[in-house]
C-alpha positions as a Markdown table, in Angstrom:
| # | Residue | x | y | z |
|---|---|---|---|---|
| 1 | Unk | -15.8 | -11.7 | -5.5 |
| 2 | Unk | -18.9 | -11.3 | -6.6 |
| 3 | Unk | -19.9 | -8.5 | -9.4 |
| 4 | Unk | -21.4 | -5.5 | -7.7 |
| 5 | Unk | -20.4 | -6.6 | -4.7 |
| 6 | Unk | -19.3 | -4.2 | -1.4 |
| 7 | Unk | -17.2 | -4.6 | 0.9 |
| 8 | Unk | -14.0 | -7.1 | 2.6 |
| 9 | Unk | -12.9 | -10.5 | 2.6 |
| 10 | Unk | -10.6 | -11.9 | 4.6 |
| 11 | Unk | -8.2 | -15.0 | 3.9 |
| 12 | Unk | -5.9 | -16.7 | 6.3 |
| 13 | Unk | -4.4 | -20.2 | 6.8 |
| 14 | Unk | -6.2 | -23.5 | 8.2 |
| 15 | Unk | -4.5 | -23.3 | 11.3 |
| 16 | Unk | -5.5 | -21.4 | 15.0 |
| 17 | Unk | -1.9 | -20.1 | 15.1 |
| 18 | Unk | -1.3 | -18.9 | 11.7 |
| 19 | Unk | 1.1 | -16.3 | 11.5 |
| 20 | Unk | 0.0 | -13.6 | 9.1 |
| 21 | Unk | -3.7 | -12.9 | 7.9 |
| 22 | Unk | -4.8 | -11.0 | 4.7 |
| 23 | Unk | -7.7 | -8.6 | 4.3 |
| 24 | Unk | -9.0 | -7.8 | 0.9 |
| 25 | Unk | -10.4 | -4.4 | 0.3 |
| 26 | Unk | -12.2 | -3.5 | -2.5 |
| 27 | Unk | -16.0 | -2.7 | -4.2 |
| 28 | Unk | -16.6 | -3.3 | -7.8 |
| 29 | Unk | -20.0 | -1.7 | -7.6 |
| 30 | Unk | -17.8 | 1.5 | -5.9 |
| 31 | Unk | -15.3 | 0.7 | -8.7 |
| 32 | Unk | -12.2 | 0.3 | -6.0 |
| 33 | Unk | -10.0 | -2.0 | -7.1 |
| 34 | Unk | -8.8 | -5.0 | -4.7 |
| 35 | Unk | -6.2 | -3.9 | -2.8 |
| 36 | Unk | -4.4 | -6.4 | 0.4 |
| 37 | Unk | -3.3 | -5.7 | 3.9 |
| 38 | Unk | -1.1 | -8.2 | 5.0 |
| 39 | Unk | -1.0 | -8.5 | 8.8 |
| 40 | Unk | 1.6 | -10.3 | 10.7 |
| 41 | Unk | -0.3 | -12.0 | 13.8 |
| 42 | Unk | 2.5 | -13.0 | 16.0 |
| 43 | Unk | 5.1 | -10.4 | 17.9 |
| 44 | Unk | 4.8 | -6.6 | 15.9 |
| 45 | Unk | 1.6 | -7.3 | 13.9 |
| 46 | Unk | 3.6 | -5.4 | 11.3 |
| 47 | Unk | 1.5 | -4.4 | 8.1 |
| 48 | Unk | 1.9 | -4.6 | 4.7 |
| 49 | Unk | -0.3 | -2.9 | 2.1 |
| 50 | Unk | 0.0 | -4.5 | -1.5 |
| 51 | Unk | -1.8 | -2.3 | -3.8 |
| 52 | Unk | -3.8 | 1.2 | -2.8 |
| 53 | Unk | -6.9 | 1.2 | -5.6 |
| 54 | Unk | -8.3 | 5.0 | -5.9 |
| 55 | Unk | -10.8 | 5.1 | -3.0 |
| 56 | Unk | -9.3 | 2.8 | -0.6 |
| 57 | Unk | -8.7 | 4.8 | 2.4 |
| 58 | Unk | -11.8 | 5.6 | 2.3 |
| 59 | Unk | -13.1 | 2.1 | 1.8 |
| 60 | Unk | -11.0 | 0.8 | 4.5 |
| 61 | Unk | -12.4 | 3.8 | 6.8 |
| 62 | Unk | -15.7 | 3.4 | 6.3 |
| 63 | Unk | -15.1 | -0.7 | 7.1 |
| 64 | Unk | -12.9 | 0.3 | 10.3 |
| 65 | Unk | -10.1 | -1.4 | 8.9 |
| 66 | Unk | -7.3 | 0.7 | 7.7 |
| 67 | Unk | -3.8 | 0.4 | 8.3 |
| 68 | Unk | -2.5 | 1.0 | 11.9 |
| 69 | Unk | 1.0 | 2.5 | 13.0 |
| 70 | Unk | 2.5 | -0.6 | 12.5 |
| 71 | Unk | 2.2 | -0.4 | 8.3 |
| 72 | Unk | 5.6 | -1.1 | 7.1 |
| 73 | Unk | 5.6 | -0.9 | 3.4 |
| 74 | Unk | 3.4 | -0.6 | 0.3 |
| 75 | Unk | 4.3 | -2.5 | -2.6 |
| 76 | Unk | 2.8 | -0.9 | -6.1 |
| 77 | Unk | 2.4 | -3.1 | -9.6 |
| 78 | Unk | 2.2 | -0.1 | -11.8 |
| 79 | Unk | 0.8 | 3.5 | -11.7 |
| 80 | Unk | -2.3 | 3.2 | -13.1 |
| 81 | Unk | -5.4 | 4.2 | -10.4 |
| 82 | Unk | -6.2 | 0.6 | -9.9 |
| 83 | Unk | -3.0 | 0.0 | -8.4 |
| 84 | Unk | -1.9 | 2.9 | -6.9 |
| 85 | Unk | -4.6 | 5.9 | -7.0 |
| 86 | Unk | -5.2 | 5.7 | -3.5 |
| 87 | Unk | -2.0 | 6.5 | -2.6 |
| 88 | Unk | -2.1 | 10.2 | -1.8 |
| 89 | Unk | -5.2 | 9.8 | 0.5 |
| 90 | Unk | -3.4 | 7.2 | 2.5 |
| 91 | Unk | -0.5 | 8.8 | 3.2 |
| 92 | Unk | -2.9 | 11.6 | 4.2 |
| 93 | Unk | -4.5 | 9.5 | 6.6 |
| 94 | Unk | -1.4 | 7.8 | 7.8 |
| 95 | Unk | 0.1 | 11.6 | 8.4 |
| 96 | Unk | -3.1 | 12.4 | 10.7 |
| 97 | Unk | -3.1 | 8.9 | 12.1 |
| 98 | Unk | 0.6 | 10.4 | 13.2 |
| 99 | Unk | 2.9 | 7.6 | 11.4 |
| 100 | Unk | 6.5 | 7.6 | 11.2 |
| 101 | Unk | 8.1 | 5.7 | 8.4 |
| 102 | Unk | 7.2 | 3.8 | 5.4 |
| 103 | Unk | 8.2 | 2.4 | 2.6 |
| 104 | Unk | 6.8 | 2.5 | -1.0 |
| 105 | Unk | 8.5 | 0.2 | -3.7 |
| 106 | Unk | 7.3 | 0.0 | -7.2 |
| 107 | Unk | 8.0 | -0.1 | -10.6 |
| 108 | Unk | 10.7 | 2.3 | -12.3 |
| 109 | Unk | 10.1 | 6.0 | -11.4 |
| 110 | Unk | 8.1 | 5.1 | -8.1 |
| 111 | Unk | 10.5 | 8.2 | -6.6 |
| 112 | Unk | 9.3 | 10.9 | -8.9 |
| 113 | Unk | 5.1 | 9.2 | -8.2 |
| 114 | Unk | 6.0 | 9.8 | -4.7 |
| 115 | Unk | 7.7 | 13.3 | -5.2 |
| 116 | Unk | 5.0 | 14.0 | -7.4 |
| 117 | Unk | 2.2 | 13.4 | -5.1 |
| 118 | Unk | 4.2 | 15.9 | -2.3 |
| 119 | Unk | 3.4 | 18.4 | -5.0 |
| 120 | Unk | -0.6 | 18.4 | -3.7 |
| 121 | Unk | -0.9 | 16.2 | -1.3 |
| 122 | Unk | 1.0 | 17.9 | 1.9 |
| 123 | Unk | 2.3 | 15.6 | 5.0 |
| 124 | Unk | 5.4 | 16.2 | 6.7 |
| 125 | Unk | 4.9 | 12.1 | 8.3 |
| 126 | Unk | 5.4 | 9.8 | 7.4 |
| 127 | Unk | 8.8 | 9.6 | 6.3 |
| 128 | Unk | 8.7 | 7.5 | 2.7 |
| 129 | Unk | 11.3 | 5.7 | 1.2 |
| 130 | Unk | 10.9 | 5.1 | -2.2 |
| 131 | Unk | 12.0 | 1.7 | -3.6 |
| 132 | Unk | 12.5 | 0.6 | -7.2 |
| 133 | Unk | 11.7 | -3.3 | -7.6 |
| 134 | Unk | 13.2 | -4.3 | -11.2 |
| 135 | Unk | 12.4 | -8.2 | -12.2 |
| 136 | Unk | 15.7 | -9.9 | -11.7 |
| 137 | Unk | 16.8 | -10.5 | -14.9 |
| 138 | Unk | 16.9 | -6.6 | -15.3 |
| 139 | Unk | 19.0 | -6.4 | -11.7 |
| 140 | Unk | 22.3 | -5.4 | -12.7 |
| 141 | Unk | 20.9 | -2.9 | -15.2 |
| 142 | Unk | 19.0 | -1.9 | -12.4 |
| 143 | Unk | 22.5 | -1.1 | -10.4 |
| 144 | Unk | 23.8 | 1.5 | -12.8 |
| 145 | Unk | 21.2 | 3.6 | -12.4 |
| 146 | Unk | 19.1 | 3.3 | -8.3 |
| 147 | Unk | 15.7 | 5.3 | -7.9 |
| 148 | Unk | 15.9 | 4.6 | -4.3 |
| 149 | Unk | 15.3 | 7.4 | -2.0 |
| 150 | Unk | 14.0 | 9.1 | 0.5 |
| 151 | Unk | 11.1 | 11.8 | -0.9 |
């Protein structure tokens, strides 16, 4: 995108009957990271959130586009703000929007981030899952000690 530029793009396949499309949200002159919501087109028009930049509930609010019921999963690269600041304020707005389940995966410790956040951020819904994602040479390391669970 252009520098100083507001606002969403959106990407999807060549084809009429693609079967997922991809929203980019994200403002560098807000300083919102990119963040993408993957949504299935065919059958459940599940959701998937990769990345939640500091400010993009409110982004995707403003733009009428945030994640419906039908969000699956979030998958985080890191903990820094850029990838995952916006975290709290979704799961805030996915609590009032009244949804049920979803799942978080991350890097190591992507439990304690989400039991963390609990701390200040209060929702009883949704129910999160917290997943561990470990590259796959690490994967049996990964197995002696899990930081799945549900937070």
């Amino acid at each position: 995108g252009r520098r100083g530029r507001r606002g969403l793009g959106r990407m999807a396949g060549a084809g009429s009957g693609d079967a997922a499309s991809v929203l980019v949200v994200g403002a560098d002159a807000d300083g919102v990271a990119p963040s993408l919501l993957l949504t299935c087109d065919r059958g459940s028009k599940r959701q998937y959130l990769f990345g939640c930049a500091e400010g993009f509930s409110r982004l995707a609010l403003e733009h009428r586009v945030r994640p419906t019921g039908k969000l699956r999963a979030c998958f985080l690269t890191s903990f820094h703000p850029n990838a995952c600041g916006g975290l709290g304020g979704t799961l805030l707005r996915l609590s009032g929007d009244g949804h049920g389940d979803l799942l978080v995966a991350g890097p190591s410790g992507v439990g304690a981030h989400i039991r963390a956040l609990r701390r200040f951020v209060r929702f009883r819904h949704p129910q999160v899952t917290a997943l561990r994602l470990v590259p796959p040479a690490a994967a049996v390391d990964a197995a002696a000690s899990p930081d799945d669970d549900h937070v």
